[in-house]
C-alpha positions in Angstrom: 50.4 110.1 77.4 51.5 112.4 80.1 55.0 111.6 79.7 54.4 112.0 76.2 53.0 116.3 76.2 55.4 117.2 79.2 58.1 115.8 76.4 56.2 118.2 73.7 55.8 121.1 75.9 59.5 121.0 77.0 60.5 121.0 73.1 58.3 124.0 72.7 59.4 126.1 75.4 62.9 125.4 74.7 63.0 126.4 70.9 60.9 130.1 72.2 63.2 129.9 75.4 66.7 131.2 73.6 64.7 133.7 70.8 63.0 135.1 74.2 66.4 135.5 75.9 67.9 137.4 72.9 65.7 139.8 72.2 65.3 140.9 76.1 69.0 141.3 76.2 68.9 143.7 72.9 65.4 145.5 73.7 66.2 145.8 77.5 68.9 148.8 77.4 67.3 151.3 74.8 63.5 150.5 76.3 64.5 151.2 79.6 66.0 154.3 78.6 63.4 155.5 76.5 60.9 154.8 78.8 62.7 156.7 81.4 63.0 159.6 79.3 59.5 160.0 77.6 57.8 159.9 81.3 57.2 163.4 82.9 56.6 161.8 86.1 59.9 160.6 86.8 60.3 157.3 89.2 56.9 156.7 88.4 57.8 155.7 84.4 56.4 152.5 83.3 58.9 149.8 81.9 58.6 147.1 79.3 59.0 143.6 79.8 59.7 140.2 78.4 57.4 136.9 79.3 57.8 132.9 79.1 55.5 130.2 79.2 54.3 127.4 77.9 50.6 125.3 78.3 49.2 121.7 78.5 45.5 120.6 77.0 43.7 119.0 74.6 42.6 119.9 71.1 46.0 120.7 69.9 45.9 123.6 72.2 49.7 122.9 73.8 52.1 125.3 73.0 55.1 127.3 74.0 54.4 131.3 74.4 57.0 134.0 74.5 55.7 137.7 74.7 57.4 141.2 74.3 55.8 144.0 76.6 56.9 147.4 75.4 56.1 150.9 75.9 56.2 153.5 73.4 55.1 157.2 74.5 53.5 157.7 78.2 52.7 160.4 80.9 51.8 160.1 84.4 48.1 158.4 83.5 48.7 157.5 80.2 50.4 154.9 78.4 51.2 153.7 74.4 52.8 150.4 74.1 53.3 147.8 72.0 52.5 143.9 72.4 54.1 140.8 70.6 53.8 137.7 71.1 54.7 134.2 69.5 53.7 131.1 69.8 54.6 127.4 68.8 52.2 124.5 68.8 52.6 120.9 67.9 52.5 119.9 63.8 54.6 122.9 63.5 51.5 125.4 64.0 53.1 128.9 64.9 51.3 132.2 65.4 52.6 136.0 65.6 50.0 138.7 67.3 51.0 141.7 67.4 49.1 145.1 68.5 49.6 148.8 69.7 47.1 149.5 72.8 46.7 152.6 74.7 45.8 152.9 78.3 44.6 155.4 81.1 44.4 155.4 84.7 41.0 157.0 85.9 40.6 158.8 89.3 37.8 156.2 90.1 41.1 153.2 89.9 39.7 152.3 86.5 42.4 151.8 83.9 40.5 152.3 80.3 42.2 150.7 77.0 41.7 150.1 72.8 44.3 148.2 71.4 44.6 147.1 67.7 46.6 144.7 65.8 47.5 141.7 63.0 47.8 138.2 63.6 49.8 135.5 61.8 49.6 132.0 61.4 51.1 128.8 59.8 48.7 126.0 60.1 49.1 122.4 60.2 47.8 122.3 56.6 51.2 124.2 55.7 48.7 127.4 54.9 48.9 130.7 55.9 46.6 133.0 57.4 46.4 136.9 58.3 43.8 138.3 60.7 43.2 141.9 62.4 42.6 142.3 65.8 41.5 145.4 68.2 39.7 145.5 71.7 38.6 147.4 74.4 39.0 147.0 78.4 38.5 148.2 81.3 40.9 147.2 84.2 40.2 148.1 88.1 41.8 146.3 91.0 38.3 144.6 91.5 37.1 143.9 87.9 38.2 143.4 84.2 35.9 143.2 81.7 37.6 142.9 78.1 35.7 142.6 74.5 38.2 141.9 71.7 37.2 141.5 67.5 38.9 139.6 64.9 38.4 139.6 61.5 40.0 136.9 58.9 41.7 139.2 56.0 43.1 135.9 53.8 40.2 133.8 51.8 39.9 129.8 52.6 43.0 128.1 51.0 43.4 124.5 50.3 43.5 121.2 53.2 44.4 118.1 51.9 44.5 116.6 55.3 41.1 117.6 56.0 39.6 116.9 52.6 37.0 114.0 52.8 34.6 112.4 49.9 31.2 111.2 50.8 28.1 109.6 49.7 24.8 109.8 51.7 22.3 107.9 49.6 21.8 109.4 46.2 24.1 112.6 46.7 27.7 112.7 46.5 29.9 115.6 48.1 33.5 116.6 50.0 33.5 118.4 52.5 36.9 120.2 54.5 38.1 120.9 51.1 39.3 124.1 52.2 40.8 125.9 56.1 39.0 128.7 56.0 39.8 131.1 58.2 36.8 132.8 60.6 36.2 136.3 61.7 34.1 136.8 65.3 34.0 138.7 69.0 35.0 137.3 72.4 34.7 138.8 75.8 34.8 138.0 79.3 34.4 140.0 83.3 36.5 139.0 86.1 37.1 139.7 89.4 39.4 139.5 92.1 38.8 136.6 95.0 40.3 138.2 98.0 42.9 135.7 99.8 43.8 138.0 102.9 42.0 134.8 104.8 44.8 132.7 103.5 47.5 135.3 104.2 48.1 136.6 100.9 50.1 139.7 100.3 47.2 141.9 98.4 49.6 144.1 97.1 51.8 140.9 95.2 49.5 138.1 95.7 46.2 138.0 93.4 43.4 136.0 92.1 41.0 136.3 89.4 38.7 134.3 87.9 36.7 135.3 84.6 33.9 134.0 82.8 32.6 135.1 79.1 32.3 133.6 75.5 33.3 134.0 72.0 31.7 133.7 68.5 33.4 133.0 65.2 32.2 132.3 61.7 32.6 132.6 57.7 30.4 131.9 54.7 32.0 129.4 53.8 32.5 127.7 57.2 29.6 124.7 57.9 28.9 126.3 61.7 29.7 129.2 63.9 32.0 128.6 66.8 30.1 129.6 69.9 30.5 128.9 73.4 31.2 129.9 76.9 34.4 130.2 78.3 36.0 130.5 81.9 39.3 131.1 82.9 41.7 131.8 86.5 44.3 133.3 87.1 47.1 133.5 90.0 49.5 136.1 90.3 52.7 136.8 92.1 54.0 140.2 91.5 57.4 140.4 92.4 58.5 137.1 92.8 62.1 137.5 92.8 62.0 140.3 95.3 65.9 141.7 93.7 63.8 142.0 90.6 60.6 144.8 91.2 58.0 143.9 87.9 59.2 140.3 88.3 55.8 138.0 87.7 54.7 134.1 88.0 51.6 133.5 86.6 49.4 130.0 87.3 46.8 130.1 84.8 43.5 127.4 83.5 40.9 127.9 81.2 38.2 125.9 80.3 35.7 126.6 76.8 33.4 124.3 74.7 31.5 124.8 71.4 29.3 122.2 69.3 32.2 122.0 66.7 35.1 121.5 68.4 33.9 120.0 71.8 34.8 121.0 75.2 38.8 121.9 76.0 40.6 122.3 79.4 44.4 123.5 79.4 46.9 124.7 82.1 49.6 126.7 81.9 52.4 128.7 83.6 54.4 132.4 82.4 57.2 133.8 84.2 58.0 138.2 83.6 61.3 139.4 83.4 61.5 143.1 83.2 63.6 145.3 81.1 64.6 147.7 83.8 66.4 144.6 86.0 67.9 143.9 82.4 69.1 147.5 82.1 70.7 147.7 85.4 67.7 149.9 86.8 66.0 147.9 89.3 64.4 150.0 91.7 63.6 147.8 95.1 62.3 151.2 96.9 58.5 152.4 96.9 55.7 150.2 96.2 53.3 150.7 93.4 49.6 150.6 93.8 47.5 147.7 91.6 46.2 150.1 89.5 49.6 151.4 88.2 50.8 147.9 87.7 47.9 146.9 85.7 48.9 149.2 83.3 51.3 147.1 81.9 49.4 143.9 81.9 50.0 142.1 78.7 46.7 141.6 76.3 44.0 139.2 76.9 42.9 137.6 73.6 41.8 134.6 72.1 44.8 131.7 71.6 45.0 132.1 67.3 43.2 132.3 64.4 40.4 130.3 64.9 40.3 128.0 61.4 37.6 125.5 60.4 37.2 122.8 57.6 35.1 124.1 54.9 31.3 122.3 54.3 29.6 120.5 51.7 30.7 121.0 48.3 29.9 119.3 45.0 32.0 117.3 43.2 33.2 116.2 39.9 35.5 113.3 38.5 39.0 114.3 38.7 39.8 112.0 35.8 37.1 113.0 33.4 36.1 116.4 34.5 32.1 115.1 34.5 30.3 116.9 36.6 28.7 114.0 39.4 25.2 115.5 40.4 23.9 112.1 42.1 24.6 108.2 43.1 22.8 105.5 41.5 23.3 101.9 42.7 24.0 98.6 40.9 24.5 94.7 41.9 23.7 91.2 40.6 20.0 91.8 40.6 19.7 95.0 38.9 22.8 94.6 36.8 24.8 98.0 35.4 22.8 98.3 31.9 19.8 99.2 33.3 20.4 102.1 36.2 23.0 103.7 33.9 19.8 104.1 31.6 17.6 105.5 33.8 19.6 107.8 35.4 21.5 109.3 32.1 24.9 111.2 32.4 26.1 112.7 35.5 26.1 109.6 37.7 28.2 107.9 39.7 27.5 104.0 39.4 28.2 102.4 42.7 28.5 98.3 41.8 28.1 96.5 44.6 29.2 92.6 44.4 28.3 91.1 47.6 25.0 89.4 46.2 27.5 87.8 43.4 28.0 88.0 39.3 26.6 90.4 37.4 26.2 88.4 34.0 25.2 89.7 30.4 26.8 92.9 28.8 26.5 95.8 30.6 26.7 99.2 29.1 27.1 102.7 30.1 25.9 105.9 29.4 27.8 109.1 28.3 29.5 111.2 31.2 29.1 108.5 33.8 31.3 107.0 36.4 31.2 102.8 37.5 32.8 102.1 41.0 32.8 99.1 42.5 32.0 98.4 46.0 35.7 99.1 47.6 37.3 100.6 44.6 38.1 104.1 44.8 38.3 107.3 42.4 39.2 110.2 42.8 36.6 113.1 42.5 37.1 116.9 42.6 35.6 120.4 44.3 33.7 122.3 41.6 34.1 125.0 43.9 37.9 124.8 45.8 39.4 122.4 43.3 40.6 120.3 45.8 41.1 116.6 44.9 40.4 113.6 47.4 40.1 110.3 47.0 36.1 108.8 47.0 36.0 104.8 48.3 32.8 103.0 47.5 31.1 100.7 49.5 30.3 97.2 49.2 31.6 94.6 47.7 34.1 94.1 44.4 31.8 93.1 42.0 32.8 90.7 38.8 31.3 91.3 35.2 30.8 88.1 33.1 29.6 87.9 29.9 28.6 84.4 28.4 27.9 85.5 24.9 29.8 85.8 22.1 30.0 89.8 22.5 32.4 92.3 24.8 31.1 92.5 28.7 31.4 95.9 29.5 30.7 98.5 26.3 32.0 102.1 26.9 31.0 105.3 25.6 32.5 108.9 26.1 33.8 110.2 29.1 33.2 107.0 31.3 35.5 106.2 33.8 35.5 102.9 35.5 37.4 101.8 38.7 37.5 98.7 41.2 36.0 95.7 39.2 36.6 92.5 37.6 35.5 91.5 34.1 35.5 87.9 32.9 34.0 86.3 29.7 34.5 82.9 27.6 38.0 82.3 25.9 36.6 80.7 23.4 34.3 83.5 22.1 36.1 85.0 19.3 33.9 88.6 19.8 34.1 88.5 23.8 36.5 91.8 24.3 37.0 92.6 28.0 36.1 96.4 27.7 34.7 97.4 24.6 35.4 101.2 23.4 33.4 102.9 20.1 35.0 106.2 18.4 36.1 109.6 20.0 35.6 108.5 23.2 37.6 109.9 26.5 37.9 106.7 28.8 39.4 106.2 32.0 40.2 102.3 33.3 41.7 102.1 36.8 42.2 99.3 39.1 40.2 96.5 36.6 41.2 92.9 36.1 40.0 91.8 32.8 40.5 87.8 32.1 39.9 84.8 30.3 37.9 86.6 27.7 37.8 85.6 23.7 38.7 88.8 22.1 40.8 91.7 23.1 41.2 92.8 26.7 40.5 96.1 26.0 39.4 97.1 22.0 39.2 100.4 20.8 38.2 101.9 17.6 39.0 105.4 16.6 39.8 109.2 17.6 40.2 107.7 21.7 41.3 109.1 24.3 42.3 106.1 27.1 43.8 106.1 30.3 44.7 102.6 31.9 45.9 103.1 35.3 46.7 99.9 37.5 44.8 97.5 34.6 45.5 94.1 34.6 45.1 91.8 31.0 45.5 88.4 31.9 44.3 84.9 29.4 43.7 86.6 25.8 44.6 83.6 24.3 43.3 84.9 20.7 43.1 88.6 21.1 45.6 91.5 22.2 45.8 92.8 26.1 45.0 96.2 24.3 43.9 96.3 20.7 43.2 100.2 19.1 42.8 101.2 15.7 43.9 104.7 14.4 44.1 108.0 15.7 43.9 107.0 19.6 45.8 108.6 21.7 46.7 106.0 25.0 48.3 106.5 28.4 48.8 102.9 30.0 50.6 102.8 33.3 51.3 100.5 36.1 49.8 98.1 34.6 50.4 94.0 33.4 49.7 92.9 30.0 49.8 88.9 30.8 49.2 85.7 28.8 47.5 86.6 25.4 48.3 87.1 21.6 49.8 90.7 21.6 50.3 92.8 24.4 49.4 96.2 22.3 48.2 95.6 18.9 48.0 99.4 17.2 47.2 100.2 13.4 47.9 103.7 12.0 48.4 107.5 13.8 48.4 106.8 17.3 50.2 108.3 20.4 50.6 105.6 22.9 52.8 106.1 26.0 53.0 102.9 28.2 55.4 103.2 32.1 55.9 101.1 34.5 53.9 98.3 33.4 55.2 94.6 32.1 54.1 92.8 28.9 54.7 89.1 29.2 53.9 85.8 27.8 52.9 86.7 24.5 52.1 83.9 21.8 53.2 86.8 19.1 54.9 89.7 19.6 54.9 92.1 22.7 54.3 95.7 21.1 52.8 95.5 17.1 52.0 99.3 15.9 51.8 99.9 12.0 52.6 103.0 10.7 52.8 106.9 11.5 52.5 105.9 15.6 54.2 108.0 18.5 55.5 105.0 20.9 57.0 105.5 24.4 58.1 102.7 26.8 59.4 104.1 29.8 60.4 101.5 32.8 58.6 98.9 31.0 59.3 95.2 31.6 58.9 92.7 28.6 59.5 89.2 29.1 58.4 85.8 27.5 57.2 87.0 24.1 56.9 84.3 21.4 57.8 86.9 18.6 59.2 90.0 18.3 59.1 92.1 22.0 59.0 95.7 20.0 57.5 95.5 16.0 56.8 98.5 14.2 56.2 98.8 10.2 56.9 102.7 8.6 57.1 106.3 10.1 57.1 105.6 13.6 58.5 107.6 16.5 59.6 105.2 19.1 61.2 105.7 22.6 62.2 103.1 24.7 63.8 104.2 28.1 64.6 102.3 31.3 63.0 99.3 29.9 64.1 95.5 30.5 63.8 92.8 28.4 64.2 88.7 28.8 63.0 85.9 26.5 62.3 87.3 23.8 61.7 84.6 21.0 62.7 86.9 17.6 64.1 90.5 17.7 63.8 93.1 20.4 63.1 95.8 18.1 62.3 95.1 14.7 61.1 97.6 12.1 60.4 98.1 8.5 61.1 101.9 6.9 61.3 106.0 7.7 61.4 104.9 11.6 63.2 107.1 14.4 64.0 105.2 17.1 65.7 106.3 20.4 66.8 103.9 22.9 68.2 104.4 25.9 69.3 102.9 29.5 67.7 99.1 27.9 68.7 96.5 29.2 68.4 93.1 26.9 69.2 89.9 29.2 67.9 87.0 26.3 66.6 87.1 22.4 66.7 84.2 20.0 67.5 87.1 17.3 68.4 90.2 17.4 68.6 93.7 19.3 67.9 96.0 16.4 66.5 94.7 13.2 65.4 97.6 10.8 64.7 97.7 6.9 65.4 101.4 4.8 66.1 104.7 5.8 65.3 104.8 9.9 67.5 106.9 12.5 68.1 104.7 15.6 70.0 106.3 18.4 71.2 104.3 21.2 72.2 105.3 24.4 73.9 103.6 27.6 72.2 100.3 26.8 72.9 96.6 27.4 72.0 93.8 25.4 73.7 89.8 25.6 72.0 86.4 25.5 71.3 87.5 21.5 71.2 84.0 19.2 71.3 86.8 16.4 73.3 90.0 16.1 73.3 93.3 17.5 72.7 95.3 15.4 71.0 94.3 11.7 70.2 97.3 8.9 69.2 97.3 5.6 69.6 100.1 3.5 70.0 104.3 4.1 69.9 104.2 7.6 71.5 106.0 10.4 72.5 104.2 13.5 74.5 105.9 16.6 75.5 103.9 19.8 77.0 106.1 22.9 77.7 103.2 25.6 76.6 100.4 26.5 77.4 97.2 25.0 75.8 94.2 23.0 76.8 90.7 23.4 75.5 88.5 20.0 76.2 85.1 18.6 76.3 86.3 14.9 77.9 89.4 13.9 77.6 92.0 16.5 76.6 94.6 13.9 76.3 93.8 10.3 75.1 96.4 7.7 74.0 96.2 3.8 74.6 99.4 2.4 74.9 103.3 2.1 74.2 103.7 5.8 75.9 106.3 8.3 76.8 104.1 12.0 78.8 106.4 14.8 80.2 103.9 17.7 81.3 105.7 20.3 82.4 104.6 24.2 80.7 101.4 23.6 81.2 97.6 22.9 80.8 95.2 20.0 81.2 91.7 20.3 80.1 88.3 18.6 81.0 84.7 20.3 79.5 82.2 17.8 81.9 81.9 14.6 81.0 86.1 12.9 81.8 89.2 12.2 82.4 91.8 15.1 81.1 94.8 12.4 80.5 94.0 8.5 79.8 96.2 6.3 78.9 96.0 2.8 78.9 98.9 0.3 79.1 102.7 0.5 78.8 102.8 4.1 80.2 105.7 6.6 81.1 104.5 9.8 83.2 106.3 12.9 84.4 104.8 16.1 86.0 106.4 18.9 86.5 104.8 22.1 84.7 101.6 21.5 85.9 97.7 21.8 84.7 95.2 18.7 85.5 91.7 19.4 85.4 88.6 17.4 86.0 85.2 17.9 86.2 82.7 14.5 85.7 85.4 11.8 86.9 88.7 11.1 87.2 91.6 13.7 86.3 94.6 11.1 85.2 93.6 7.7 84.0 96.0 4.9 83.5 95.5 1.3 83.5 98.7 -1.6 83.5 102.2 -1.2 83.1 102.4 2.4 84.7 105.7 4.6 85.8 104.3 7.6 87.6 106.2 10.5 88.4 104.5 13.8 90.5 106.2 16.6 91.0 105.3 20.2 89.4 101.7 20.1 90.1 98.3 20.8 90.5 95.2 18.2 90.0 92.8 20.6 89.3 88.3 20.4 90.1 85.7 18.3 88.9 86.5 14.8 90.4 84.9 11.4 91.5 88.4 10.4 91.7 91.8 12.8 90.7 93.7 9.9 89.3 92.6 6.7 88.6 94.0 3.0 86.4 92.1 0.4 86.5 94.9 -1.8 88.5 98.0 -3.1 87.7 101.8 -3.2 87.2 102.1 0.8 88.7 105.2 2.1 90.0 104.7 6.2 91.9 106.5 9.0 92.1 106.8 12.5 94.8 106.1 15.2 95.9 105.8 18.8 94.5 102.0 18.1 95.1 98.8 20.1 95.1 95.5 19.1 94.4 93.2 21.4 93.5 90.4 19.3 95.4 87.4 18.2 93.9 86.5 14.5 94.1 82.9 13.5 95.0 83.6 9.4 96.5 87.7 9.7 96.0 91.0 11.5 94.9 92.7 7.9 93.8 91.1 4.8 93.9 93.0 1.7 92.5 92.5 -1.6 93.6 96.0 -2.7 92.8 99.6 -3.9 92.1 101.0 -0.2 93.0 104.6 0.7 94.6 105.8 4.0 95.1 103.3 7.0 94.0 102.6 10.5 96.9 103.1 12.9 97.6 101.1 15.9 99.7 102.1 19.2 102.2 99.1 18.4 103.0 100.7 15.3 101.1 98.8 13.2 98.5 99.8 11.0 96.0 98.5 8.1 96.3 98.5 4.7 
């Protein structure tokens, strides 16, 4: 440990050690000069200075110091000057103090002072803080007697790292939401302790000890800071006897309060003055005490004293219900019952060490249900600041036996840090049970082996699912909702049940990071008019379909991995837009995109192979665009009925099991640029009557029966800068006639 703070205090005093050195070396030459010039006692001018040092203790009280000593106007009693110093403490605490002080030397050796100033500090909570500062003193060769003020000019600011939730019995509370900053007096008298016995030089040898105390506080601060403080001092004036003004300074101090306990530190300074700097060093007459006290640097406290803020009442950060007390719940009282009694504003603390709560439980409006070692996180109704609240106890489990959901919900609830469990065989057993127009927060709850749904929700919801796990819904949906919801669902597992999100009509649903797996029907079912995002979703193992959507859905699927998928990826019926992008498809019985009429389906940088169907399957009137990416199918790697608009660009088309690469049927516009379309057993490119078709800059590449095929007349092509890399088993183009323009190929062939 030892080893440990000398290492600290070296880095300190080396980073103030160079800043120090350069602003001696600039300040020295014009100080000592102006100094010389604004006395009107001649030899007997006063000169500035420039001090190092650095100091061991406890309480994060170790630091590196560096102080700037300058005067400003004087006369021979008199003296304006100017004190800065800096300071750097561990956590990358730093402080600035400066002040302009005024001094006179008395006939009776008393040397009288004010001084006032700002102070500046970065705290460990990365806030910041400004202060003013002023005292008074009174300096003798005997006696000091100092009393300095400080008053906090900034308002508390936030302190994550000090922020803690707690619950004492029925009350809940944070406290150390906020560093607030305190205003308060300090003042000490010292004296000299002769050492002539010992054979110390008076006139460059001294020292003093001081003893005094301080007081700080704020409103908002739970308890003043008060205590006494002593401190001692050794001095050698002169210590480098080339260098007059030259100082070493031993110092300890010792001061306690109730808050923050008792602290002892040690340190050591070293003066340089600015007139051996300047090249003015004068090594003649001697100077009495009193005239070199004049230039003693200030003695104030170490920084702006800071303090955690006190109590403070709390809300749910989730919810935004105000929590105005605690109630309690186990296996004996069950959840039902305290929830009742103590009405809305509660936090429900669950506690499952005496075992299984069993029965339905239900809350009340505007309440919160922990359980014993789950957490939530609550909010200052006063700072704002957010922490996180951990419950004791035990994690209790919910099962309910009969035919009904175990835990019913109401709005604004928010539940955290429990299990619920029911009977799979119970057709009406939902997990979590949630009415209409309801805001509901889930985090951290296992729900399995129940009859129903997971979670069910009717209409006009608001749900959050945060770190939810759905496992054994053997009849029911992970998540079932009805219309008009709107549902965040993230980190979360949808495992082993009927659907993984079953939603009818008008919802907005956004679902990241989570996986959907082992479905008996499809992963994803919405109906119509729903907003759909999957965002780093993982969807693996689904019977059916992994995405289905019937009409007027907005769907976005992003970052999102898929595997063993029994049907189609993404199937829908009409009016859809669908973006898609940065998928990844690794196996699907069927297809990758299935849609019926009139949807808009943009895909972007997106992988699909292991298909047993195509790539790409559309009906009638729709609009499909693929940038990148590439799908591998079995059957045709995009086939398309008619009068719909397809743009291939950059990306890759090919089918391995005996079809098309693209087939089209009638009235169709398709461009590609820059895209491979391979075929092995059929035909490459096949199109049937009044299609427009331009392809540029691609690839014809496999084994097809024909490169390029027409089944029908009236289609109008173009395009060039083509290769073919394919070797056709019957012919490169087969024609039946009537065809407009031609596709051009770098070989110089071209098709009609």
């Amino acid at each position: 440990m030892i080893d440990r703070s000398v290492r600290r205090f070296v880095h300190l005093l080396g980073r103030l050690a160079l800043g120090v050195a350069l602003g001696t070396l600039v300040l020295a030459p014009g100080q000592a000069a102006a100094s010389g010039t604004a006395s009107t006692g001649g030899d007997s001018a006063w000169s500035g200075w420039a001090e190092l040092g650095g100091y061991l203790g406890g309480s994060g009280s170790e630091r590196g110091e560096a102080a700037l000593f300058l005067p400003l106007m004087q006369s021979d009693e008199s003296l304006v000057f100017t004190d800065v110093r800096g300071k750097l403490f561990e956590d990358q605490v730093s402080e600035i103090n400066a002040a302009v002080g005024f001094r006179h030397m008395l006939p009776s050796g008393w040397n009288l002072g004010v001084w006032a100033g700002g102070d500046h500090r970065h705290s460990s909570e990365k806030n910041t803080f400004w202060a003013a500062s002023g005292g008074v003193e009174a300096l003798s060769e005997q006696f000091d007697v100092r009393i300095n003020g400080y008053w906090a000019l900034t308002d508390p600011k936030r302190s994550p790292g000090t922020t803690q939730a707690r619950i004492e019995g029925s009350q809940i509370y944070i406290e150390g939401a906020s560093e607030v900053p305190l205003s308060g007096v300090d003042g000490e008298i010292g004296t000299l302790v002769p050492l002539e016995w010992l054979g110390a030089d008076p006139a460059t040898q001294a020292l003093r000890i001081y003893a005094g105390g301080f007081h700080f506080d704020a409103d908002e601060a739970p308890d003043n800071i008060s205590g006494p403080k002593a401190r001692i001092e050794f001095r050698v004036d002169d210590i480098i006897p080339v260098m007059p003004g030259s100082r070493l300074s031993l110092e300890g101090e010792w001061r306690s309060d109730e808050v923050r306990g008792g602290n002892v530190e040690a340190g050591v300074r070293f003066r340089l003055p600015f007139t051996v700097v300047s090249g003015g060093a004068e090594v003649g007459r001697p100077r009495s005490v009193q005239w070199r006290r004049m230039t003693d640097g200030l003695e104030r406290d170490t920084d702006i004293v800071t303090e955690p803020s006190g109590r403070e009442l709390v809300e749910d950060a989730a919810t935004g219900v105000a929590l105005d007390r605690v109630a309690y719940a186990d296996a004996t009282t069950g959840i039902t019952a305290p929830a009742a009694a103590n009405g809305g504003n509660t936090l429900i603390v669950v506690d499952g060490s005496a075992g299984t709560l069993f029965g339905p439980q239900t809350l009340q409006a505007n309440q919160t249900v922990v359980g014993g070692g789950g957490s939530v996180e609550v909010r200052g109704r006063t700072s704002g600041a957010v922490t996180t609240l951990t419950a004791p106890g035990a994690r209790p489990t919910l099962r309910n036996l009969a035919d009904a959901p175990t835990l019913n919900l109401v709005d604004r609830t928010h539940v955290a840090g429990l299990d619920v469990t029911g009977i799979p065989l119970n057709a009406f057993n939902d997990g979590v049970s949630i009415g209409s127009s309801a805001f509901v927060v889930l985090d951290d709850v296992s729900i399995r082996n129940v009859g129903g749904a997971g979670i069910n929700a009717m209409d006009g919801n608001t749900l959050t699912l945060r770190n939810v796990s759905v496992g054994f819904t053997p009849f029911g949906p992970s998540l079932a909702i009805n219309n008009a919801n709107q549902v965040t669902v993230a980190n979360s597992v949808f495992d082993t049940g009927l659907f993984g999100l079953f939603a009818n009509d008008s919802n907005q649903i956004t679902i990241s990071n989570s996986t959907i797996s082992n479905m008996c029907n499809d992963g994803v079912r919405i109906d119509d008019d729903n907003t759909l995002v999957l965002s780093g979703v993982t969807v693996s193992s689904i019977c059916g379909d992994a995405v289905a959507f019937d009409n007027r859905n907005g769907i976005t699927i992003a970052g999102t991995s898929f595997s063993g998928i029994g049907f189609d990826v993404l199937f829908g019926f009409d009016d859809n837009t669908v973006n898609v992008s940065d998928v990844t498809v690794s196996s699907a019985n069927e297809d990758f995109i299935e849609v019926r009429d009139g949807n808009s389906i943009t895909v972007t940088n997106s992988t699909a192979t292991g298909l047993g169907g195509r790539g790409y399957l559309l009906s009638d009137r729709n609009t499909l665009s693929v940038t990148g990416g590439s799908v591998t199918a079995v059957l045709e790697g995009l086939d398309a009925d008619d009068n719909n608009t397809i743009t291939l660009t950059n990306t890759a088309i090919t089918s391995t099991g005996g079809e098309e690469g693209v087939d089209i049927s009638d009235g169709n516009v398709l461009t590609v640029t820059g895209t491979t379309i391979s075929a092995n057993g059929n035909n490459g490119l096949e199109m049937t009557v009044g299609n427009q078709v331009t392809v540029n800059m691609s690839v014809l590449a496999g084994t097809p029966t024909n490169t390029i095929r027409f089944d029908g007349a009236g289609n109008a092509v173009s395009g060039s800068g083509n290769v073919d890399n394919s070797a056709p088993t019957t012919a490169f183009c087969s024609d039946i006639g009537g065809q407009v323009g031609s596709i051009g190929f770098t070989n110089g062939t071209s098709c009609p």
